[in-house]
N, C-alpha and C positions, 0 to 999 in steps of 0.2 A: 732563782736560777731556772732558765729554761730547760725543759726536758732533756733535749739534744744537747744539751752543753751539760749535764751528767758523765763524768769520767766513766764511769762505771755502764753506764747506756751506750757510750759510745764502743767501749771494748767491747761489749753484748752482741751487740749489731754488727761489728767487725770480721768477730769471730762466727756468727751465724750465716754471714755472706760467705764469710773462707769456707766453712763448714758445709754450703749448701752446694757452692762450686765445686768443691772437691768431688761431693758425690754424685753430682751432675758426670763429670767429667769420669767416674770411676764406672760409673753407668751404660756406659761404652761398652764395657768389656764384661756386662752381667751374663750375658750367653755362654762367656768362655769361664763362670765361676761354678765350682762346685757345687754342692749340696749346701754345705757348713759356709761357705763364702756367700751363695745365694740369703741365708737364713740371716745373717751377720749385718748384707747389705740392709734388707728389708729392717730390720731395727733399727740401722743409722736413720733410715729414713723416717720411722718412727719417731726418734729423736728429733731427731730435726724439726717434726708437723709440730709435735706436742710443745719445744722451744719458740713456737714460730706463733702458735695458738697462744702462747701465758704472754710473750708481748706483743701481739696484736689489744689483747685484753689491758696491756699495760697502756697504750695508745689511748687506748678506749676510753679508758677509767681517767687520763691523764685531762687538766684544765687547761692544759699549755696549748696554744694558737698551734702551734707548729705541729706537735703532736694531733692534732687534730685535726689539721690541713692533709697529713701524712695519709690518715685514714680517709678521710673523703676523699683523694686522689686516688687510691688503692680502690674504694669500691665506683671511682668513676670508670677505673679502667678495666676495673672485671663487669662493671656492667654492660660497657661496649662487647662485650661477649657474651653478656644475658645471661650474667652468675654474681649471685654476691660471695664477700667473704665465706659463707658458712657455706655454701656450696659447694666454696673451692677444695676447703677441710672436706666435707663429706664426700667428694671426688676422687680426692685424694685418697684417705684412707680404705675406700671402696676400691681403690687402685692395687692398694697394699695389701689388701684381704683377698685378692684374687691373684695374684703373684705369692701368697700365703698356701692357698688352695691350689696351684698348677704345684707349685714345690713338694706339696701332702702324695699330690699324686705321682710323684717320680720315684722311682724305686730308692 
């Protein structure tokens, strides 16, 4: 059985896009969230990196053509922007950690 045709990978994936959209979309309105709402977001998004980091690794690790097609396409296209995967995480979470520290500083 190929990677992608995993019931279980496919709900993974499913639910990580809905998940990722969501707080794209929820993202909108971070200026107008509280303290406890601000803190709240910043975790989802946490989740999300760290759900996003175990299958990317699951890619990685995987023998499957497709899986592995999956990932050279991913870092052809963050290379077009002169970033690999680990960048994109270390960006990312440098993103988080500084919306962490503006939040420290609000009354």
């Amino acid at each position: 059985m190929g990677f992608f045709d995993s019931e279980i990978v496919q709900q993974e994936l499913k639910q990580l896009a809905e998940d990722y959209q969501s707080l794209i979309q929820l993202g909108n309105n971070y200026g107008k969230f509280d303290r406890e709402g601000k803190k709240l977001f910043i975790e989802q998004w946490e989740g999300i990196m760290e759900r996003y980091r175990i299958f990317m690794k699951r890619f990685e690790l995987s023998e499957d053509f497709m899986a592995q097609m999956t990932i050279q396409q991913l870092r052809t296209q963050l290379g077009q922007f002169g970033i690999t995967p680990q960048q994109m995480f270390d960006q990312m979470n440098l993103t988080l950690e500084r919306m962490k520290a503006e939040l420290e500083k609000q009354p």
